[in-house]
N, C-alpha and C positions, 0 to 999 in steps of 0.2 A: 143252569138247569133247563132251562128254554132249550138251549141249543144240544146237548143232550137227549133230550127228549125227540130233537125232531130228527136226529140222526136214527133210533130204534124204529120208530115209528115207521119210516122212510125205508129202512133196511128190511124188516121184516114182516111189514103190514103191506108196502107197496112195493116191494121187493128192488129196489134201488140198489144199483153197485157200491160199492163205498166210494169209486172214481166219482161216478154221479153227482154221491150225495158232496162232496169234495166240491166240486165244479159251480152245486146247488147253491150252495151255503154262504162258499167264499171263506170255506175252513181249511184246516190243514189235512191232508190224508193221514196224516198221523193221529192228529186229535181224532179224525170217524173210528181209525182204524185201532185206538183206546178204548174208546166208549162199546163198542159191537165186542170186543174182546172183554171188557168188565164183563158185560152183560149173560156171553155166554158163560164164562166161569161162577158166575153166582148163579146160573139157573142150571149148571151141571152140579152144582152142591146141592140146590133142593130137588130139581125135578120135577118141581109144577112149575110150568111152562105161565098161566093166567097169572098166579099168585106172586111169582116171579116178578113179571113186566108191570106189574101192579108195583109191589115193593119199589124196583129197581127205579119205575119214571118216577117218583116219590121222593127219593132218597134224596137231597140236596149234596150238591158236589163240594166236596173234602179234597183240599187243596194241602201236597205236602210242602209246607213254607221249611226251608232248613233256612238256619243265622245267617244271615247275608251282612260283608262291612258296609256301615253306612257309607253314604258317595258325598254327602255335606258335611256332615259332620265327621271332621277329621281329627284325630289326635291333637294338633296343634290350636283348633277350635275349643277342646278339651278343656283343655289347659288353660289356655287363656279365660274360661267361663268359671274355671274351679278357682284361679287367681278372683275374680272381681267374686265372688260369695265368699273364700278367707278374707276381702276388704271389706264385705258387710258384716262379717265375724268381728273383725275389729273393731269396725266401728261402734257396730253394738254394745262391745266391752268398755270403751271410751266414753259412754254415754252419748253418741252420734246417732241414735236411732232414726232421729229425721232425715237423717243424709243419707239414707242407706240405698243405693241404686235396688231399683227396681227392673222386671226382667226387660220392658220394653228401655230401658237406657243401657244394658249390657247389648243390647242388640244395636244400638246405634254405637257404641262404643267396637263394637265388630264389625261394623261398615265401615268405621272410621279406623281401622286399621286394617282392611282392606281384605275382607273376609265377607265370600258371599254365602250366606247362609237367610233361612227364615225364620217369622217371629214364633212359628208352631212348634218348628225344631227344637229351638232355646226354651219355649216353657215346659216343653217334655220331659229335654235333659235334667231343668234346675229343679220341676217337679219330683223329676226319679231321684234326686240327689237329696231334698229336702222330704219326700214321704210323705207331702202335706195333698190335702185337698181342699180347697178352701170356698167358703161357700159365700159369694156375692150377692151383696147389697143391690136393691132396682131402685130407679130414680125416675125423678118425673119431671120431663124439661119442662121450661115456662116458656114463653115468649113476652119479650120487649121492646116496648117502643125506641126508637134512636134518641140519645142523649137523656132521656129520663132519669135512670138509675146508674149509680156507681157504686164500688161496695169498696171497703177499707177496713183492713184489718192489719196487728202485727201478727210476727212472726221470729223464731229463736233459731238463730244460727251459732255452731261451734267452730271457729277459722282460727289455723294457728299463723300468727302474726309477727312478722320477726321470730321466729325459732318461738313462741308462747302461744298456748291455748288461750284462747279470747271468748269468751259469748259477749254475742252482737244479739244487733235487732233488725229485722226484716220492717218497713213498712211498706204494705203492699195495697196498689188499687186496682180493680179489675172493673170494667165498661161492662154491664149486665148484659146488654145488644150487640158487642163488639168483640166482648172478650179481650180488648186492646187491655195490654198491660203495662205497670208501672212500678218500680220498686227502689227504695235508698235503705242504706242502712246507717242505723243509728248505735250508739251505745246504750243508751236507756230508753226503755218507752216512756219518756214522762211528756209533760206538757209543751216543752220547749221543743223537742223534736214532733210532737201529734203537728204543732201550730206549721214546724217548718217543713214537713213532710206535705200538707196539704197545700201552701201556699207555691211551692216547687211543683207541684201536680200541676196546679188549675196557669201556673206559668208554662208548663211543659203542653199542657193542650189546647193553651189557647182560649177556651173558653170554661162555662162549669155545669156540671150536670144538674137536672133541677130535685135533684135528691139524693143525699148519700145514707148509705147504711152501714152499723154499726153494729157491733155487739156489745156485750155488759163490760168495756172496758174502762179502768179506773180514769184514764183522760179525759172518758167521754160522757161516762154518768157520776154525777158529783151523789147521789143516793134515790134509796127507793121510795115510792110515794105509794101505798097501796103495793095488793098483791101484782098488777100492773105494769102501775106506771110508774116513768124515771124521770127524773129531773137532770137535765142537763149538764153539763161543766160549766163556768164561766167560758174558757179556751173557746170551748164550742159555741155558744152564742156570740163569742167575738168572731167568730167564723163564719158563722149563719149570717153575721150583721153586715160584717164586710161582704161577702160574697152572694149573700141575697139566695141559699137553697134553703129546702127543706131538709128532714134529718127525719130515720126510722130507726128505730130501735128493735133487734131481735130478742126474742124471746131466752128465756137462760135455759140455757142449755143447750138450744137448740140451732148448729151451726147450721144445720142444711137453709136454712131461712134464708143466709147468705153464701149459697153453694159456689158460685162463682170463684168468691175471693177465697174462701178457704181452700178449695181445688188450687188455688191460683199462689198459695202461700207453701203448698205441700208441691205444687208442680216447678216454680222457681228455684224455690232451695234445693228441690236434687237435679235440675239442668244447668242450676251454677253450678253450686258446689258439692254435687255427689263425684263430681271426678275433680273437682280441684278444689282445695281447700287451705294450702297452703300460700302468703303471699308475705312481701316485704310490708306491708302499711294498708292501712286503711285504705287510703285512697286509690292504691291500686285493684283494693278488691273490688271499689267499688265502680273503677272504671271497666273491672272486668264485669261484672254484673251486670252495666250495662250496656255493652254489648252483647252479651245472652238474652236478654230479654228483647233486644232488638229484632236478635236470631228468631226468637218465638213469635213477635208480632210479626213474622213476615212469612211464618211456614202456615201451608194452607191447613185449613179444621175440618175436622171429617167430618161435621154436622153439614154444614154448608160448603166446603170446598172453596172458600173464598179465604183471605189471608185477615188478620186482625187490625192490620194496618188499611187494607182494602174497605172492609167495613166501617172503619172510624172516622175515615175521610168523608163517607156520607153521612154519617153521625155527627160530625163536627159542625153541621148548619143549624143543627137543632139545640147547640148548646147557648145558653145563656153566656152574654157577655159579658167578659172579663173587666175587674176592675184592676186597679194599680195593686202591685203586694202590698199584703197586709205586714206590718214592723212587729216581728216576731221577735222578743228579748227581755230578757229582765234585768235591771236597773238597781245596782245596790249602791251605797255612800261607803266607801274602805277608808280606814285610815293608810298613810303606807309608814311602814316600821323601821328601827334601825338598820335593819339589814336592805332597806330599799324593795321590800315586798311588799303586796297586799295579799293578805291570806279569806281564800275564798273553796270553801266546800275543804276543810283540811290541807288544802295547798297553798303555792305558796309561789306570785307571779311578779316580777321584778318590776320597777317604773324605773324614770331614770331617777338617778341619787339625789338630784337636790329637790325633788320632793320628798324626804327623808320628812316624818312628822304632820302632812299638809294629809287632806282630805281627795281620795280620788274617788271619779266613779267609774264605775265595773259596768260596762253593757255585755250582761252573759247572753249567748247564742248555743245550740249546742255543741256545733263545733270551737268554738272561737273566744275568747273575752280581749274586749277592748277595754282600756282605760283611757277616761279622760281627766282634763284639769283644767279648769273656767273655760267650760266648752273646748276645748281643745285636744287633738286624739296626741298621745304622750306616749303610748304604747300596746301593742298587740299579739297576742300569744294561743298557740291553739291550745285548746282546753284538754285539760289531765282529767282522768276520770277515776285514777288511783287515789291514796291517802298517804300524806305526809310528803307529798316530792317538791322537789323545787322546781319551777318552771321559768328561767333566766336568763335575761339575752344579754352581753359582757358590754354590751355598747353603752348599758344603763348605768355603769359603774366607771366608765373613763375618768372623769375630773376625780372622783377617790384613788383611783388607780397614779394619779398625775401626783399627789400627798401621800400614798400610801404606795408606793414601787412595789418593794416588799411582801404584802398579800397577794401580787400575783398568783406567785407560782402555786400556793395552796389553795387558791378558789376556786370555791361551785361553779361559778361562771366561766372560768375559763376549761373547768373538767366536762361542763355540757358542752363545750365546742369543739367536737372531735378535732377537726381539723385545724384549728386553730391551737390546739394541746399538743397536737402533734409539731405543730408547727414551731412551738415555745422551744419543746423538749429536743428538736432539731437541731435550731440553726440561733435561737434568743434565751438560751439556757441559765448564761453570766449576763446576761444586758435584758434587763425588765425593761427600762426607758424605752429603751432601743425601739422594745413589740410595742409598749404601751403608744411612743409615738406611730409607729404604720396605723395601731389600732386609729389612731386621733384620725389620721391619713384614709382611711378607707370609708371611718365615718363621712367626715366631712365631704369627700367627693361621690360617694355612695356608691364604692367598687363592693362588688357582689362576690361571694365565697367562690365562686368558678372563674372570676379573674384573674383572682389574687391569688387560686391556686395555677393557672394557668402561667402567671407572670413566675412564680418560685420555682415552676418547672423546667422552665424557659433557662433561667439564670442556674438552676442547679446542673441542667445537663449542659452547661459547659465550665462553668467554675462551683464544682462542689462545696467548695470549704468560703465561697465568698458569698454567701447571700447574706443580705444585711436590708436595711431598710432605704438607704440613699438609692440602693440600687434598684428596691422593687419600684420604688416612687418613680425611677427613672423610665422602666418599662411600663408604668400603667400611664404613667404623663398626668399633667395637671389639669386637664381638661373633666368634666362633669360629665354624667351621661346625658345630661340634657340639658336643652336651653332655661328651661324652666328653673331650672336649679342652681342657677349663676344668680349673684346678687344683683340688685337694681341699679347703683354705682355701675358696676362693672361693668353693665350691660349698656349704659347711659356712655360709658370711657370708649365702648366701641364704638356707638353709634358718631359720635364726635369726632373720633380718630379718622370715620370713616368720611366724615363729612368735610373734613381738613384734606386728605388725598384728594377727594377730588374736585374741590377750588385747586389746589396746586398743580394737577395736572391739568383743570381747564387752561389755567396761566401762562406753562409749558406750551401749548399747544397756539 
């Protein structure tokens, strides 16, 4: 409008060429040579010359925009944005609302396949797609001292696991000063995982923050005291006693009191797993998890521009010293049963047989139960979280197996060992002894399922029809995997043997 303006003005107040004015400007002759042309055609329609150049320098410039294609946003950009909102579709309908990518993680998922576009483009598009306008929340940062505050909270994830939908548990802790983050998943939030989630933390950082915060969760407040105040858990004063912090309790209802971690539980679970959610086990998700979080702690923050790992490194002087772990586990007295089980939480976990009858104890963890017997560890199984299964290892059933041939081929024990089942219905189909003796064989020298598959592989690809047990024993050899695991006799025959060579060859000599 400015520029506009100063072209009439220029033309017919100071009489300037339009060359001139052109020269003057640093415009185009074409644009003068528009504007002096508007001008005259709208003051050859009215006729008053004053009322005119009044109106005309007035009038703000009307630009004819026609549809232009956009130049980023390409078809195949398209497409790919309409695909990840059908996967927020679904998820939705699966009951995955928490996993649902948000518009800033389609944008990195667009970087990451190699699409350069920006983050204003993508909320336009998904805004035009969606119809929404959505009205945000203002927030009020705090500041924090270094190592003072830590916040902890769960969090529910849905991963499917082995081809099965799972709900899991997030526990997540987030550095108030730091923003440094931390996260395991568990199968349940109970007590056993509160206990081992916080003692894996204050191991994972080395030191402990001198106050952690909480909200009204059932591990952590055992009940209410007043409109107020809470009373603790035990868990938690076994926490507080061992590790020497204080402890703040939020208000109900009220997450924002701990914004950190709650941002921190809703920002993990869709940088893990709003684009993967699919794995073979546990353990792999949760190794993938934590390299995600690694990823996070090391990208810079747009508050401060500094990284979360950057900041915690100077935060880590200010943390209270770390004591030894705290023995997170609970301790029951089983009998074990005819069938050589001890049934704990509806299941149902094998000892070896000739404790059939005798009393064992159970050290539950939450991934794990141990069994012992007059102090002695007897057996160890990772914990089932299902009802009703067996959980069985076939090595516990050998000497039955040595009386009973026979019940091989229909046991539990030998149906959980894939590859050992596979192995029966192979090549020891007519001969039980036959496995049952390899089984004695790999116990006693303590050949691992990847040798023993390794040695069958060996002997099948060249004499198919002869794998037998003389043979495997031949290829794995009589040798233990370690020194330690040879008898004291034996060990005593070598040393002797050894000590007799070499008098004999001093003699020689």
């Amino acid at each position: 409008m400015y520029t506009k303006q100063e072209i009439i003005i220029r033309s017919y107040r100071e009489g300037n060429s339009q060359r001139q004015i052109s020269r003057e400007l640093h415009i185009s002759r074409k644009t003068v040579h528009k504007y002096i042309s508007d001008y005259e055609s709208d003051m050859a329609s009215s006729g008053n010359k004053e009322s005119t150049l009044t109106r005309y320098l007035s009038k703000p410039i009307v630009y004819q925009s026609e549809p232009r294609a956009k130049l980023k946003l390409t078809r195949e950009i398209q497409e790919s944005i309409d695909r990840f909102i059908e996967e927020n579709k679904l998820k939705l309908r699966q009951g995955l609302r928490k996993q649902v990518l948000k518009k800033i993680d389609i944008l990195e998922a667009l970087h990451g396949m190699g699409y350069q576009i920006g983050y204003t483009t993508v909320c336009n598009y998904i805004r035009g797609k969606e119809g929404k306008i959505s009205n945000k929340e203002a927030f009020i940062r705090q500041e924090y001292l270094p190592g003072t505050s830590c916040e902890f909270d769960w969090g529910e994830i849905k991963l499917i696991i082995a081809g099965q939908q799972v709900r899991l548990n997030l526990a997540v802790f987030t550095s108030a000063y730091s923003n440094y983050r931390y996260a395991l998943i568990y199968r349940r939030q109970d007590t056993l995982a509160f206990l081992e989630s916080h003692v894996s933390f204050f191991s994972h950082t080395g030191g402990v923050y001198h106050e952690m915060v909480y909200d009204n969760m059932r591990v952590a407040v055992a009940k209410f005291v007043g409109p107020h105040e809470k009373e603790p858990t035990r868990a938690l004063l076994q926490l507080r006693g061992h590790y020497q912090f204080l402890h703040r309790f939020c208000n109900a209802y009220r997450g924002n009191e701990k914004g950190h971690v709650e941002r921190s539980v809703e920002y993990i679970r869709r940088k893990a797993f709003g684009v993967k959610s699919s794995f073979g086990d546990i353990k792999g998700a949760t190794a993938y998890l934590g390299t995600v979080v690694e990823r996070l702690n090391t990208t810079s923050q747009q508050l401060t521009g500094k990284t979360a790992i950057e900041m915690f490194a100077a935060e880590k002087k200010e943390l209270l010293q770390v004591p030894g772990p705290l023995a997170c586990s609970e301790v029951e007295q089983l009998r074990a049963d005819k069938y050589a089980t001890a049934s704990y939480r509806c299941n149902r976990y094998s000892v070896p047989d000739n404790l059939v009858g005798h009393f064992v104890d159970a050290k539950v963890f939450s991934h794990k139960i141990e069994f012992y017997h007059k102090n002695r560890l007897v057996a160890t199984h990772d914990r089932d979280y299902g009802k009703h299964q067996w959980v069985v290892d076939i090595e516990h059933y050998l000497y039955t197996f040595n009386k009973k041939p026979g019940a091989l081929k229909g046991s539990v024990a030998l149906a959980r060992s894939s590859y050992l089942k596979q192995l029966y219905q192979q090549f020891y189909l007519n001969r039980p002894r036959d496995f049952i003796d390899l089984l004695h064989y790999c116990h006693r020298h303590r050949i691992s399922g990847e040798r023993l598959e390794t040695a069958v592989s060996r002997i099948a690809g060249t004499c198919p029809q002869g794998v037998d047990t003389e043979k495997i024993t031949a290829i794995l050899g009589n040798k233990t995997t370690s020194q330690e695991t040879l008898p004291i006799s034996a060990t005593e025959t070598m040393g002797m043997a050894k000590k007799q060579l070499q008098q004999a060859a001093a003699l020689f000599s």
